[in-house]
C-alpha positions as CSV (number, residue, x, y, z in Angstrom):
1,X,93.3,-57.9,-114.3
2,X,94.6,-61.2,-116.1
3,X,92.2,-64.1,-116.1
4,X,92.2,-67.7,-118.0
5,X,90.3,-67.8,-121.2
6,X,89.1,-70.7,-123.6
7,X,86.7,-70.1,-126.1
8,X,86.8,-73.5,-127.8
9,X,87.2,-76.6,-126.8
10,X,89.8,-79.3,-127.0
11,X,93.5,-80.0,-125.5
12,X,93.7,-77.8,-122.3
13,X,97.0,-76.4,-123.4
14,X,96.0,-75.8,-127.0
15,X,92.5,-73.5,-125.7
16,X,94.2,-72.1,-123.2
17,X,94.4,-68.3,-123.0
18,X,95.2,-65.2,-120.7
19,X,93.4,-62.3,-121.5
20,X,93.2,-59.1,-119.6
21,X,89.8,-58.0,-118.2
22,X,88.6,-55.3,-115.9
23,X,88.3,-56.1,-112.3
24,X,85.1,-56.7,-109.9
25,X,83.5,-53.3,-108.9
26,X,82.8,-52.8,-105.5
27,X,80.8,-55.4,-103.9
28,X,76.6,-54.6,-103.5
29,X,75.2,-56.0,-100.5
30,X,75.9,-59.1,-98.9
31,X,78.7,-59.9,-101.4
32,X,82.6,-59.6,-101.2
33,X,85.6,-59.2,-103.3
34,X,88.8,-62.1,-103.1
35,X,91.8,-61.8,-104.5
36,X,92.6,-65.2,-105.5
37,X,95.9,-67.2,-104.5
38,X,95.7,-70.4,-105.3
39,X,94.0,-72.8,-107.3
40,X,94.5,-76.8,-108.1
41,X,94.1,-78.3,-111.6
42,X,91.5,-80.9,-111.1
43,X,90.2,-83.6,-113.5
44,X,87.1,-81.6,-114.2
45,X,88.8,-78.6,-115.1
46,X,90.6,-80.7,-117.9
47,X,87.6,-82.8,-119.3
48,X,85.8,-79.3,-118.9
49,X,88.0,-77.8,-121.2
50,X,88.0,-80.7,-123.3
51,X,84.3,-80.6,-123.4
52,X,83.8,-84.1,-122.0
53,X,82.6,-83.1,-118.3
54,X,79.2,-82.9,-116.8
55,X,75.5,-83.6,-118.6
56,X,75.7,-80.7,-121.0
57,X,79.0,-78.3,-121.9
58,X,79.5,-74.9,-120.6
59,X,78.8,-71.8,-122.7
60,X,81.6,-69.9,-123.5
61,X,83.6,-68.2,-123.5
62,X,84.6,-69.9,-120.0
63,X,87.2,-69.6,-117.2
64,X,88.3,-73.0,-115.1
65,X,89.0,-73.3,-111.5
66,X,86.7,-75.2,-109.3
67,X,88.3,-74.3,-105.9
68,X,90.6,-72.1,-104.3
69,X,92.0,-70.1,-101.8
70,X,91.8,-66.8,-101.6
71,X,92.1,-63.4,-99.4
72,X,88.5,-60.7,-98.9
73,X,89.9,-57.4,-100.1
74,X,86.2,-56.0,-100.3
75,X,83.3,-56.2,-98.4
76,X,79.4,-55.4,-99.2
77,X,76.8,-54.1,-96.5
78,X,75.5,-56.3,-94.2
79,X,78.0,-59.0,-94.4
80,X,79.3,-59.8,-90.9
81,X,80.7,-63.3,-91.5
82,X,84.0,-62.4,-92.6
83,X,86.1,-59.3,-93.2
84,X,88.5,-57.7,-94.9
85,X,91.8,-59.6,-94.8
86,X,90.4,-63.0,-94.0
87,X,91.3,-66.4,-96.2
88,X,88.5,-68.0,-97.9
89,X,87.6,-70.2,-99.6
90,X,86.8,-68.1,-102.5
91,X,82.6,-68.3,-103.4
92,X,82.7,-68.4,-107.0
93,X,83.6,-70.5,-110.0
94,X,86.6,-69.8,-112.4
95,X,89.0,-69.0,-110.2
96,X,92.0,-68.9,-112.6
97,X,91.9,-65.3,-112.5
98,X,93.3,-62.4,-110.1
99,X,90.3,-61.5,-108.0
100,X,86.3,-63.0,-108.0
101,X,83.0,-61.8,-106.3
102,X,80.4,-63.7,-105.6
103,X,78.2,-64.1,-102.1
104,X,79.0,-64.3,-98.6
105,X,76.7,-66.4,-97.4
106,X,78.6,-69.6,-96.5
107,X,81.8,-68.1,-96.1
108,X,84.2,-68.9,-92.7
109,X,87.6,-67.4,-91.9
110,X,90.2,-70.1,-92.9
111,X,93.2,-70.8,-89.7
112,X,95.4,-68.2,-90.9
113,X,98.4,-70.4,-90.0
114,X,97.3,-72.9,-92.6
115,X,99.6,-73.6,-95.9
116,X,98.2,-71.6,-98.7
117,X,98.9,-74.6,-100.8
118,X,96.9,-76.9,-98.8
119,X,94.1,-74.6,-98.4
120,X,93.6,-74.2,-102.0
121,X,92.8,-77.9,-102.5
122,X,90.1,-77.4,-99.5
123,X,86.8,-76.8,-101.1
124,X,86.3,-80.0,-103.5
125,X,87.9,-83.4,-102.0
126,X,87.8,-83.4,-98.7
127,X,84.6,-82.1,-99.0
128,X,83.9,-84.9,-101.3
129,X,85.4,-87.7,-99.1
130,X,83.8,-86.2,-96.1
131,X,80.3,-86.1,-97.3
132,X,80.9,-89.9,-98.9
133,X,82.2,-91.0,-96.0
134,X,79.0,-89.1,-94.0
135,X,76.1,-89.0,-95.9
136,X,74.9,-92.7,-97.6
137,X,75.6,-95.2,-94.6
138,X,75.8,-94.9,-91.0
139,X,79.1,-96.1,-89.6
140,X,80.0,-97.2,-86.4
141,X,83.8,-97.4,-84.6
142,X,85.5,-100.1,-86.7
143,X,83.3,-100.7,-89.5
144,X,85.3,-101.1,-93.2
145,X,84.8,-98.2,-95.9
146,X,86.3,-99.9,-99.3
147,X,87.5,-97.7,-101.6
148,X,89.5,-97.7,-105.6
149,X,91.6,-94.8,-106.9
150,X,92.5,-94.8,-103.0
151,X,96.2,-92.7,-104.3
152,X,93.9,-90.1,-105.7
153,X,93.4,-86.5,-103.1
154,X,89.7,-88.1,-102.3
155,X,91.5,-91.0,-101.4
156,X,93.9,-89.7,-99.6
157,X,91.3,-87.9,-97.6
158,X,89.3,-90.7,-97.0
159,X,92.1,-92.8,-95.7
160,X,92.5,-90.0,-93.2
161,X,89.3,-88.9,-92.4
162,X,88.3,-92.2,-91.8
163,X,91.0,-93.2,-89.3
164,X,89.9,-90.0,-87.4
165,X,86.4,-91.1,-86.9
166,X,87.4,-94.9,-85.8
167,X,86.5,-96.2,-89.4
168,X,88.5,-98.8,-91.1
169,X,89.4,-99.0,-94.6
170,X,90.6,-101.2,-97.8
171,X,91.9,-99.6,-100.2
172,X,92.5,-100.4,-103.7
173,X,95.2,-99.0,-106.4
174,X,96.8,-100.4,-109.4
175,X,100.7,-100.1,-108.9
176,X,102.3,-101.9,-105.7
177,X,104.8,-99.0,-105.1
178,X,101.6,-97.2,-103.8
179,X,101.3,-100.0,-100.7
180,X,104.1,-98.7,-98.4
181,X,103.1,-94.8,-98.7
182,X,99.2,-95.4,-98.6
183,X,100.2,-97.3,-95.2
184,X,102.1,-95.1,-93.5
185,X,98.8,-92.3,-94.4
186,X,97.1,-94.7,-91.8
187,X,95.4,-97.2,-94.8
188,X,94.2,-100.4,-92.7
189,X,94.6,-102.6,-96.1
190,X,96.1,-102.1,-99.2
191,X,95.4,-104.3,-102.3
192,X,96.5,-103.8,-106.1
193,X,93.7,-104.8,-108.1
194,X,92.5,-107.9,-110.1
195,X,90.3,-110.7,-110.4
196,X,90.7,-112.1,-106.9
197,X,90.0,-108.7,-104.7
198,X,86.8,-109.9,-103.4
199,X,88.7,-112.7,-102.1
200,X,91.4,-110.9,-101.0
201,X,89.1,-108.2,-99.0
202,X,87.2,-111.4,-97.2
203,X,90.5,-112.6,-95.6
204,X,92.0,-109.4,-94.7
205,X,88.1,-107.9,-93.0
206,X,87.6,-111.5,-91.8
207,X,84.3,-111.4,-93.3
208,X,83.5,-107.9,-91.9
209,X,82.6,-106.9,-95.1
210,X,82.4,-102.7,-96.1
211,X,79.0,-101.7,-95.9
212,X,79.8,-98.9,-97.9
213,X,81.8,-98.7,-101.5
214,X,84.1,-95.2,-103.2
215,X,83.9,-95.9,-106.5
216,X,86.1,-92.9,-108.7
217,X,87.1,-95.6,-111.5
218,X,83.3,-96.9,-113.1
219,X,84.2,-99.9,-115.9
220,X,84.8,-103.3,-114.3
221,X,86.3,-102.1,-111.0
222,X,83.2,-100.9,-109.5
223,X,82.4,-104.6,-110.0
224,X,85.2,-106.0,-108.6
225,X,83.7,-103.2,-105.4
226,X,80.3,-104.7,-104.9
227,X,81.4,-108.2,-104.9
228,X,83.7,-106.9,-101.8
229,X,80.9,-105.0,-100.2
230,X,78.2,-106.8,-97.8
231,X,74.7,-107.7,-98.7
232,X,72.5,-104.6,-98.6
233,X,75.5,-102.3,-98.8
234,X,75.9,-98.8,-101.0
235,X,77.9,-98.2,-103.7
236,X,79.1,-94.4,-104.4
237,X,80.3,-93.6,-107.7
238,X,82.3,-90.3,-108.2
239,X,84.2,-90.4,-110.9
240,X,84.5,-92.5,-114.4
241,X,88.7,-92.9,-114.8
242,X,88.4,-95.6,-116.5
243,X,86.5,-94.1,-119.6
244,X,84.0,-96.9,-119.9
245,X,80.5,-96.7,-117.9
246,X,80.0,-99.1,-115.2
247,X,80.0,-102.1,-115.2
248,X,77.7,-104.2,-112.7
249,X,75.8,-107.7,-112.8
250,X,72.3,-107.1,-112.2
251,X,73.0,-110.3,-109.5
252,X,74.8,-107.7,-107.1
253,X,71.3,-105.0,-107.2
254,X,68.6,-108.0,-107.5
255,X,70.1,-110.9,-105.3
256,X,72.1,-108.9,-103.1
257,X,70.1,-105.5,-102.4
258,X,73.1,-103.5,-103.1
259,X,72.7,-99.7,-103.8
260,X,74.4,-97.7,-106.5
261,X,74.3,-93.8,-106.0
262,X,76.1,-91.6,-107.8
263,X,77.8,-88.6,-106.5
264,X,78.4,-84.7,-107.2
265,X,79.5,-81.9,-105.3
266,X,77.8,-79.0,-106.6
267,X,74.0,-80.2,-105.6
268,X,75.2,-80.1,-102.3
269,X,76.2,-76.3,-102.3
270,X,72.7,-75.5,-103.9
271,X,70.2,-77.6,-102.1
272,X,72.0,-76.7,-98.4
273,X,71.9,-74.0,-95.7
274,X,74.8,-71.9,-95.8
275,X,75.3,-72.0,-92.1
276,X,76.0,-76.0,-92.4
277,X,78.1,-75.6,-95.4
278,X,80.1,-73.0,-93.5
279,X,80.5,-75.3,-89.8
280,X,81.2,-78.2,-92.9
281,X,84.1,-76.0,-94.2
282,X,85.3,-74.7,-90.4
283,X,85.4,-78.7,-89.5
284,X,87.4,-79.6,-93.0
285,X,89.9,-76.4,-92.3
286,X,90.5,-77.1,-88.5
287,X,91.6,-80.8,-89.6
288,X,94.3,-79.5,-92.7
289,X,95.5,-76.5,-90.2
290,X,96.1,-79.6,-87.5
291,X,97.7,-81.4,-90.9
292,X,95.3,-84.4,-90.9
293,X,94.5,-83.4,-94.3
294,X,97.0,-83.1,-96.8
295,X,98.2,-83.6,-100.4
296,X,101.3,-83.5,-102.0
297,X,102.6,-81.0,-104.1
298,X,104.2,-81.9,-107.6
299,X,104.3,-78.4,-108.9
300,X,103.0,-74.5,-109.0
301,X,102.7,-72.3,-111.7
302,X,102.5,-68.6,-111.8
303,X,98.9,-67.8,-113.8
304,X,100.5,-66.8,-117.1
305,X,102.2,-69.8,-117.7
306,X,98.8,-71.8,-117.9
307,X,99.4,-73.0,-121.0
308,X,102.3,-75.6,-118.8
309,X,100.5,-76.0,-115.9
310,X,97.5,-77.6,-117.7
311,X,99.7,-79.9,-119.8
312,X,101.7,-80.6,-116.4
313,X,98.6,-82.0,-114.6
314,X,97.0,-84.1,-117.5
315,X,100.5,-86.3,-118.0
316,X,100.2,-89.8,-116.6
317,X,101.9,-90.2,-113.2
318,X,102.1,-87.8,-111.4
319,X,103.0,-87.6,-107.9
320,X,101.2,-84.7,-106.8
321,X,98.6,-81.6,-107.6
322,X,99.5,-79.1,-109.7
323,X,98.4,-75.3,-108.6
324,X,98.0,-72.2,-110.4
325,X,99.5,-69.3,-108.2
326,X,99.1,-65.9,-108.2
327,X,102.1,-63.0,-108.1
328,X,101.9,-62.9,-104.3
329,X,102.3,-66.2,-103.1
């Protein structure tokens, strides 16, 4: 079968390679075969490649693909979860390849009318936004959620996960061309950022300040956050798009009791039950098969033409993800 290789690391579509390997034998118990059929190109899988991700590289060689969708083809004994035929969410890492095994614990039968597309982009943002949006403050109907990188899939998400739950929020992005569309995704407030965003956030919330912060861009943004969140608030940081570390007076931690927590998706899968990550991932599925969740598209390419795809999704303005397909979608 034909897989994504790098053994080195450095530009995405320099290390890129597709070798041919020999497929998954038969799954042992409580393990299951998926062909794979879609998988996004996410930041991490980039700065993994360029060995800038994570506290320590990976060994290699490696294979990237965080999430995707794909279909059982195999089962093991004793797994009664899913079967044969179902879409998954596929429970493995590496997914730019044609077909993965791993465990079936966890695992729930995707809505089979769901885009394959959309599916594929299930298992790492709107989980992320969810469990931002769930797990560091408790939020009543109408309270504010601020956000930056709010054009980003997590921000996407959380713009619409929010709204579902009765939760306002403020969003911040960088270009003003992104007001109009973010909007009409159910965004409460808009704002491009600058100096005078705190400001700007205390007029619009009438002083109803966010108790709770999305930071995905670290350097002086996440500053320009706490100053717009209330006293006591929490600040979550995902993501450093900036480059630069953050950037916070001490005055917002010492004076005002704000709370900086930092956030990654893999601890979650290995410190929880399976059964809740699998209602989790029924919950998240359910709201993209309704449409509630959803991303746009800028472009698929077939696995052998990797080499594009990755250069495709690191190039500045993009509109959309970019998947990795497999020969039958």
């Amino acid at each position: 079968m034909k897989q994504m290789q790098f053994t080195r690391f450095g530009d995405p579509a320099d290390v890129a390679e597709i070798i041919e390997v020999d497929a998954p034998g038969d799954p042992g118990p409580g393990r299951v075969n998926v062909r794979v059929l879609a998988s996004p190109i996410n930041p991490a899988d980039l700065l993994n490649m360029e060995g800038r991700y994570g506290a320590e590289l990976p060994p290699l060689p490696a294979t990237q693909g965080a999430e995707g969708v794909g279909r059982i083809i195999a089962v093991g004994d004793g797994v009664d979860n899913v079967k044969v035929g179902d879409l998954v969410t596929p429970p493995a890492r590496g997914l730019w390849r044609e077909i993965v095994q791993g465990p079936a614990a966890g695992l729930v039968a995707l809505p089979a009318d769901a885009d394959i597309l959309q599916l594929s982009m299930l298992r790492a943002n709107p989980a992320s936004a969810w469990l931002m949006l769930r797990d560091y403050v408790t939020l009543e109907s109408g309270d504010y959620v601020i956000q930056n990188a709010a054009n980003s899939a997590v921000g996407r998400h959380i713009i619409r996960l929010a709204k579902s739950q009765g939760w306002k929020t403020v969003n911040v992005v960088r270009r003003p061309d992104l007001i109009d569309e973010l909007t009409g995704l159910g965004a409460d407030h808009v704002f491009v950022d600058g100096e005078d965003l705190p400001d700007r956030v205390v007029e619009a919330t009438g002083g109803n300040l966010p108790r709770l912060a999305i930071d995905a861009v670290g350097g002086t943004s996440v500053q320009r956050l706490a100053r717009a969140t209330a006293d006591g608030g929490t600040v979550v940081n995902y993501g450093l798009l900036s480059g630069d570390p953050l950037m916070i007076d001490a005055r917002e931690t010492v004076f005002r009791d704000l709370t900086i927590r930092g956030f990654w998706l893999a601890p979650w899968f290995a410190k929880t039950d399976p059964r809740e990550i699998g209602t989790t991932y029924a919950f998240l599925g359910k709201k993209m098969a309704e449409g509630l969740l959803h991303v746009p598209v800028e472009a698929t390419y077939p696995l052998e033409r990797v080499k594009e795809a990755v250069a495709h999704a690191g190039r500045d303005g993009r509109n959309g993800k970019v998947i990795i397909t497999m020969d039958d979608v």
